[in-house]
C-alpha positions as CSV (number, residue, x, y, z in Angstrom):
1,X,11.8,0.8,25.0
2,X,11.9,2.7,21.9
3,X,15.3,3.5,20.6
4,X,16.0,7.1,20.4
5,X,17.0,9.0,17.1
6,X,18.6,12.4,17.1
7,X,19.3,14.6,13.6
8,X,21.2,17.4,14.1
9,X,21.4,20.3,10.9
10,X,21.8,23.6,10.1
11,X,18.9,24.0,8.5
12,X,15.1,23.1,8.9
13,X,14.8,23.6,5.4
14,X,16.9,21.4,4.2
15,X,16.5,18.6,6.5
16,X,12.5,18.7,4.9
17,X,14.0,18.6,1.2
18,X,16.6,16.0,2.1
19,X,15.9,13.9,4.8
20,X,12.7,13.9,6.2
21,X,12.0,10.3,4.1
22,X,14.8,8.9,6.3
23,X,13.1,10.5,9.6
24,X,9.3,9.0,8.9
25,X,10.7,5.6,7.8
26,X,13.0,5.7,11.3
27,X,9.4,7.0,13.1
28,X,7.6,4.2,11.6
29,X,10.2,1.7,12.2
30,X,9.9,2.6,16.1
31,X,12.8,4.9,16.9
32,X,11.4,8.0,18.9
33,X,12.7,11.0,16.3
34,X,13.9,14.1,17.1
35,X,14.9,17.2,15.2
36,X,17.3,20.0,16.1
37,X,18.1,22.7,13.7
38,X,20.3,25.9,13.6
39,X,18.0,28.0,11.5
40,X,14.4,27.4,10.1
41,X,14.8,28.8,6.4
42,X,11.3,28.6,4.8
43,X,10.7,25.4,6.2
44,X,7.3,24.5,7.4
45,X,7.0,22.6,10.4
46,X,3.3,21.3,10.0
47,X,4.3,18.4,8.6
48,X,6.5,17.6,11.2
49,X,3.9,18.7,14.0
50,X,1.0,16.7,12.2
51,X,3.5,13.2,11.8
52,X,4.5,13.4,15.6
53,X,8.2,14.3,15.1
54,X,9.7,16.9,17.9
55,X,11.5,19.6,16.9
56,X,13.5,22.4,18.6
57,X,16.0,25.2,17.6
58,X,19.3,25.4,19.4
59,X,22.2,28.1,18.6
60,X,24.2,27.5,15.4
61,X,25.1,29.8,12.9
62,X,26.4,28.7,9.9
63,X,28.6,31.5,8.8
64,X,30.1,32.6,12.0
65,X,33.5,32.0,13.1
66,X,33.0,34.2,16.4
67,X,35.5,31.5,18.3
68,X,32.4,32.4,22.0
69,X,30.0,31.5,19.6
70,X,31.1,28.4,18.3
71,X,32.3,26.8,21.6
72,X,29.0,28.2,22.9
73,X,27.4,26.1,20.3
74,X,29.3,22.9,20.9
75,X,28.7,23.4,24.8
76,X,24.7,23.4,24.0
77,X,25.0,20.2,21.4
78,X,27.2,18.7,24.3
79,X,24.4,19.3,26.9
80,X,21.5,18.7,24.5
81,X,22.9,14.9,23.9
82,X,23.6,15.0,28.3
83,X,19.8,15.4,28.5
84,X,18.2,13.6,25.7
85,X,20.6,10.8,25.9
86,X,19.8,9.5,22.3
87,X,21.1,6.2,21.3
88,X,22.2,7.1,18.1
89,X,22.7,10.6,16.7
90,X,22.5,11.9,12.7
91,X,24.3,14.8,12.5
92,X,23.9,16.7,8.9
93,X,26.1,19.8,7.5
94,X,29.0,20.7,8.2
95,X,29.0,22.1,11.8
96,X,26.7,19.5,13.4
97,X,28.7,16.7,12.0
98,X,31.9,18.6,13.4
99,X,30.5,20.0,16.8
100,X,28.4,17.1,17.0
101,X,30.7,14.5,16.5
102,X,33.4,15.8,19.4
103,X,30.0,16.5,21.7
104,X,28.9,12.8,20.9
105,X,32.2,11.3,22.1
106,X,32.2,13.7,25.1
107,X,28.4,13.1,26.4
108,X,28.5,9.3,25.6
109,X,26.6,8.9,22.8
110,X,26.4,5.3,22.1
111,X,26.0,5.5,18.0
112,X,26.8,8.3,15.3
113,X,25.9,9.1,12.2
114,X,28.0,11.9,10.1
115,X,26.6,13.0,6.7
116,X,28.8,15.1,4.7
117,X,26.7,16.1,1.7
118,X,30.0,18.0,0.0
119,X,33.0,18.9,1.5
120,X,32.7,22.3,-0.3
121,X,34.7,24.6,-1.9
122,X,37.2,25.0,0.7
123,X,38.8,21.3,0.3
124,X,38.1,21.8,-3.9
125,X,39.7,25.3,-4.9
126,X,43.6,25.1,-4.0
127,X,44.7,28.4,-2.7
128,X,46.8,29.3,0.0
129,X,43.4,30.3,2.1
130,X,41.9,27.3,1.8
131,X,44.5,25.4,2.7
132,X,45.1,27.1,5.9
133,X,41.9,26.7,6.9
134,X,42.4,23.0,6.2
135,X,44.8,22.7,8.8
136,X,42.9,25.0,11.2
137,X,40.1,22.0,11.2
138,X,42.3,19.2,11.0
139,X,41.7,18.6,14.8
140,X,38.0,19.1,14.5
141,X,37.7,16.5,11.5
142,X,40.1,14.1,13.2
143,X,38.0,14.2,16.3
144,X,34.9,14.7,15.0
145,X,35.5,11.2,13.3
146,X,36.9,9.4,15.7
147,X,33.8,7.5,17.9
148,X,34.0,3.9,18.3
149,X,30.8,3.0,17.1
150,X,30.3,5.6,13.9
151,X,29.5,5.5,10.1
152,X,30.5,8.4,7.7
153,X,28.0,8.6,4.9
154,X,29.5,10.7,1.5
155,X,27.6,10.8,-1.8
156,X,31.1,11.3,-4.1
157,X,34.6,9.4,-4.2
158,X,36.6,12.1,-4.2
159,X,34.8,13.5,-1.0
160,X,35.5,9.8,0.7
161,X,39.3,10.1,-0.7
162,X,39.5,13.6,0.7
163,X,38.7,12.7,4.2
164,X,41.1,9.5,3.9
165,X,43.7,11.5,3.5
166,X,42.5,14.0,6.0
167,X,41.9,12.0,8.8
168,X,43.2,8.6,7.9
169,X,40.4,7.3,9.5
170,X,39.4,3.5,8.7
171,X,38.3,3.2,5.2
172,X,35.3,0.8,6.7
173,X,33.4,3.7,8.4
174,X,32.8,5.1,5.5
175,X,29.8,4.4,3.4
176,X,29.2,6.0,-0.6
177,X,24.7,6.5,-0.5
178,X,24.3,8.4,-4.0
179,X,22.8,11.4,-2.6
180,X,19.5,12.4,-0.8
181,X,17.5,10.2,-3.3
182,X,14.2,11.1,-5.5
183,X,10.2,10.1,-5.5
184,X,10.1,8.6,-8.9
185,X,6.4,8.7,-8.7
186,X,6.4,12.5,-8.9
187,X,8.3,12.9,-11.6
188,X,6.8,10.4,-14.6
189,X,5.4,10.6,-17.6
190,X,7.0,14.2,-18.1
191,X,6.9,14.7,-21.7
192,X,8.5,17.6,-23.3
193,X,6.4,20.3,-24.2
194,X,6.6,22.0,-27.8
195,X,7.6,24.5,-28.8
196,X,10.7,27.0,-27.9
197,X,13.4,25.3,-25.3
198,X,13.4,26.0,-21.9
199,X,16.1,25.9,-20.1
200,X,16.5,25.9,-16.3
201,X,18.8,26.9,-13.1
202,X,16.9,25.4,-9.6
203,X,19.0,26.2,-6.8
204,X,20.2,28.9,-4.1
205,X,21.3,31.7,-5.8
206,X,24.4,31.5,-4.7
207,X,27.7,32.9,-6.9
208,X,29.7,29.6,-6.3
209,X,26.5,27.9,-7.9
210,X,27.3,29.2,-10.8
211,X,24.4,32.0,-11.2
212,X,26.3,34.4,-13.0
213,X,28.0,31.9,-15.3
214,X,24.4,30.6,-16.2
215,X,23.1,34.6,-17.0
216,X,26.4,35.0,-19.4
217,X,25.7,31.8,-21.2
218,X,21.9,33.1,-21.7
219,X,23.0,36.4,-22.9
220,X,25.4,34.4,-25.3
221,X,22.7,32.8,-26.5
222,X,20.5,35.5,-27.0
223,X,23.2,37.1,-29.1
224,X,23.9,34.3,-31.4
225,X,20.2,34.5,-32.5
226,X,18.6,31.3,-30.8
227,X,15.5,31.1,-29.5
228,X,15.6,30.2,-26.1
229,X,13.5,30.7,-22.5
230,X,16.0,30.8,-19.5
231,X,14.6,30.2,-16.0
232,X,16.3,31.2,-13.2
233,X,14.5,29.4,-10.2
234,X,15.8,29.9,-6.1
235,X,16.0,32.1,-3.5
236,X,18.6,34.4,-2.2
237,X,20.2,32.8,0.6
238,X,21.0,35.6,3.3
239,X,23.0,34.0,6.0
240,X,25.6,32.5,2.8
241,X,28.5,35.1,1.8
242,X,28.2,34.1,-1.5
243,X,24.7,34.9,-2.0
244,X,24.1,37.4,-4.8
245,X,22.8,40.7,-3.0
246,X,19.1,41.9,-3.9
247,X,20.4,44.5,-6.2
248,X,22.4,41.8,-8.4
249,X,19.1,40.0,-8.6
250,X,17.3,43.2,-9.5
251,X,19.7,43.8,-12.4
252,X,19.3,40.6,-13.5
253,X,14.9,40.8,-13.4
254,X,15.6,44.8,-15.2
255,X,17.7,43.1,-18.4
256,X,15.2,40.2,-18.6
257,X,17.9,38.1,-20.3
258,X,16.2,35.2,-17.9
259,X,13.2,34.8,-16.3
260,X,13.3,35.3,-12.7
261,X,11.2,33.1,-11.0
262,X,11.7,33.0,-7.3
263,X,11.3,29.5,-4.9
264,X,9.5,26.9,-6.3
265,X,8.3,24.0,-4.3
266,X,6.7,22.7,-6.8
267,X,9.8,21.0,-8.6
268,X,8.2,18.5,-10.7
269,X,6.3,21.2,-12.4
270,X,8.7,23.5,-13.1
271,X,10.8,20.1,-14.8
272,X,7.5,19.7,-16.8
273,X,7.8,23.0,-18.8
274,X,11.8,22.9,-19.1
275,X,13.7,20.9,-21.7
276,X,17.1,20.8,-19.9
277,X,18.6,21.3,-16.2
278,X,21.5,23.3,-16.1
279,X,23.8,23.6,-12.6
280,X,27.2,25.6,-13.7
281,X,28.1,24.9,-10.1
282,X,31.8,25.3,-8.8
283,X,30.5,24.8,-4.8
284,X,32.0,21.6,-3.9
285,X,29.3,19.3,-4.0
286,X,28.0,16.2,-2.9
287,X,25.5,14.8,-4.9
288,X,23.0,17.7,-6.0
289,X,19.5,17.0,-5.5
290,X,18.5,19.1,-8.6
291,X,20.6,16.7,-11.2
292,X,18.8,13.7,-9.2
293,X,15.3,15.2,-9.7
294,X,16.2,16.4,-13.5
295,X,17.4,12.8,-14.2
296,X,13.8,11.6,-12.8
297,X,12.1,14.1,-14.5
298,X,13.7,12.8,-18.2
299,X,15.3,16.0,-18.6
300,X,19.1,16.3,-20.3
301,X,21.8,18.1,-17.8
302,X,23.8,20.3,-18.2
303,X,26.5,20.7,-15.3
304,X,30.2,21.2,-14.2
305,X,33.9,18.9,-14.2
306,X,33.6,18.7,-10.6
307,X,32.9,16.4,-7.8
308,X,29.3,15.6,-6.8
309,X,27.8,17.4,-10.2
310,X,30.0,14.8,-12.5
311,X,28.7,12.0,-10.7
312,X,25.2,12.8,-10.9
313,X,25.4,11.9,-14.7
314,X,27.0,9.7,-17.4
315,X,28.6,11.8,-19.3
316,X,27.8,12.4,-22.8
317,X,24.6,9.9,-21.8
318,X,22.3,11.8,-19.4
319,X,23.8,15.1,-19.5
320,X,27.1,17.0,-20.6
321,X,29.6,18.6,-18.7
322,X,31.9,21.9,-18.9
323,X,34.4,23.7,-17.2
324,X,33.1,25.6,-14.1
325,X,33.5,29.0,-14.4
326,X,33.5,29.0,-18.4
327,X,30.3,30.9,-19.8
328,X,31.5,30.3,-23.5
329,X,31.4,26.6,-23.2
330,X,28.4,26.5,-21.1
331,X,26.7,28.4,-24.1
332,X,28.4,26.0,-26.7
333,X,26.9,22.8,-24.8
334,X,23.2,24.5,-24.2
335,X,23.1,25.6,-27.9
336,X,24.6,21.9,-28.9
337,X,21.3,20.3,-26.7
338,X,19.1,23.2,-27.9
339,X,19.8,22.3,-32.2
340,X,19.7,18.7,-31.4
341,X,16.7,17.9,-30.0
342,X,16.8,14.2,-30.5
343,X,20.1,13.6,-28.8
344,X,18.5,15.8,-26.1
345,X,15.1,13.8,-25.4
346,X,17.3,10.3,-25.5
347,X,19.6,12.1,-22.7
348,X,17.0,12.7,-20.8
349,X,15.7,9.0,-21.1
350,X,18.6,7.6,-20.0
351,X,18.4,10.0,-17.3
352,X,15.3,8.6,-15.8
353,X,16.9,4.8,-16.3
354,X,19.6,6.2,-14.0
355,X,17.6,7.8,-11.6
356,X,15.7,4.2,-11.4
357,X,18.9,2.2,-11.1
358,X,20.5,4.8,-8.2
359,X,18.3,7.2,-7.0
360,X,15.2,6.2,-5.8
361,X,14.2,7.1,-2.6
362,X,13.1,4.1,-1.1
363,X,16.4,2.6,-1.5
364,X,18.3,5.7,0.1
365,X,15.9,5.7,2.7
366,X,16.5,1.6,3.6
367,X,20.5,2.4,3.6
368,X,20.2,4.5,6.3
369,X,18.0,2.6,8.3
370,X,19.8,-0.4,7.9
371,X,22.7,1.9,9.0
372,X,20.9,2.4,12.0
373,X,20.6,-1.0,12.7
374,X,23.8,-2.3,12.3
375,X,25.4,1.2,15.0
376,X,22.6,-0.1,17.4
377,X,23.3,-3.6,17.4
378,X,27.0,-2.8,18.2
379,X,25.8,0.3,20.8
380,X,28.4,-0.4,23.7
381,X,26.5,2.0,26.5
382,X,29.2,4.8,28.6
């Protein structure tokens, strides 16, 4: 019989940008895939519908902390695993790896799976919040991580020390992947084009991405006399409190300081006409699929001193890094890439050697299913 496969996220969305490679190699392999999400985003589900994947929405908020809701939530994921009886479950984001890791040890779930892609910024800004909420889920990481038969997959060593500390969980279960990885295909032969830089922010617009960090440093520029282009290229992300509000984006598309562009799925083209990739991000990341796509794409970084966004580069050889949270520096390192355009092409060369060492997709995609091997061949059935 064919093995089953369940992947739990919050987001249809982001399952499509991030792991649907893993879930047609697992399909074609033989498992029997299966897809449950919290929320759809702008995903669409054709592609899913048209390679024979189910999928179905069950209740999961991401920002709530209604205490009903969220045992309500861990009550469905508990009965959903009671009636598909998967042998091995992915669980993706936060709350599924959480609620679906205590649900997986209560329903019997022979294997697990737990992706953390970033642990956020509530285990990377110290304050006295944080840090209470830290202790709040203590239980819910310790159990959460504590099946039998499990693997823990982080994209960043600092996220892997975090949780050692956190859960003191065997150091074994937990594998480093280097993020969601990249189709190098789609992004060769991208020369730069001539003429005046372009530089470019692809993301959520989200204020802990660094948003209005990245307008400051344009307007910095813009007042020091350069000529530059500034994209700004995402979507408002409604159901995330940090999420600029409409009419911060509509100030920002009145002073034309950047150039609003909205969602684009067409990533590799939007890389074709930008000289460098800039993510000022303070959000606690894990590996950020933009800075593996600009490093395929040949294009020179630009990104923050922190965890996840450091280790998508070498610094000072693909890409440069500042302090998050610092527009003036942010403006000094764009203007350094902008007035040296030689350094800035061989960044982005060495980019695309890294994203062919690291990031390729195929290889992501064979780590996790020769995770899923190795939980199945030591499945011990409740």
């Amino acid at each position: 019989m064919k093995k089953k496969l369940l992947i739990l996220v919050n987001s249809l969305s982001f399952f499509l940008s991030h792991r649907l490679e893993v879930a047609l190699a697992a399909k074609n392999k033989g498992y029997e895939v299966q897809i449950g999400y919290g929320e759809i985003g702008n995903a669409n589900t054709k592609i899913l519908s048209k390679k024979g994947i189910k999928f179905f929405c069950f209740p999961l908020e991401r920002i709530s902390i209604n205490p009903i809701k969220e045992m309500w939530s861990l009550f469905i994921i508990w009965r959903i695993f009671r009636k598909l009886k998967p042998d091995i479950v992915h669980l993706v984001t936060i709350k599924p790896y959480l609620y679906g890791g205590i649900a997986a040890r209560l329903a019997g779930v022979p294997s697990v799976v737990s992706a953390i892609a970033g642990l956020g910024i509530l285990f990377n800004e110290k304050n006295w919040s944080n840090y209470f909420l830290q202790k709040i889920l203590f239980p819910l990481f310790y159990f959460a991580f504590r099946h039998t038969n499990q693997k823990i997959i982080v994209q960043n060593l600092e996220d892997k020390k975090i949780l050692l500390n956190l859960t003191n969980i065997d150091k074994k279960k937990i594998l480093l992947f280097h993020g969601s990885g990249v189709n190098l295909a789609l992004f060769s032969s991208l020369e730069e084009i001539k003429g005046t830089t372009n530089i470019c922010f692809a993301s959520r617009l989200l204020e802990n991405k660094g948003v209005h960090c990245y307008v400051s440093a344009a307007r910095l520029i813009k007042k020091r006399g350069l000529k530059a282009r500034f994209f700004l290229a995402g979507n408002l992300d409604e159901g995330n409190l940090t999420s600029l509000s409409q009419n911060e984006l509509d100030y920002i598309i009145k002073e034309k300081v950047v150039e609003v562009l909205g969602y684009q799925k067409n990533i590799p083209s939007l890389f074709a006409r930008s000289h460098i990739v800039c993510l000022p991000s303070f959000y606690g990341e894990g590996l950020p699929k933009v800075l593996v796509e600009a490093a395929a794409a040949s294009r020179a970084v630009v990104t923050t001193e922190i965890p996840g966004c450091r280790d998508a580069i070498i610094p000072n050889v693909t890409g440069l890094l500042v302090p998050p949270k610092n527009p003036e520096k942010l403006a000094d390192v764009i203007q350094y890439l902008i007035e040296h355009p030689i350094k800035r092409k061989a960044m982005g060369e060495a980019g695309r050697q890294l994203a062919e060492r690291k990031f390729k997709i195929e290889k992501i995609v064979q780590n996790h299913l020769d995770v899923y091997d190795d939980l199945i061949k030591n499945t011990f059935y409740i």
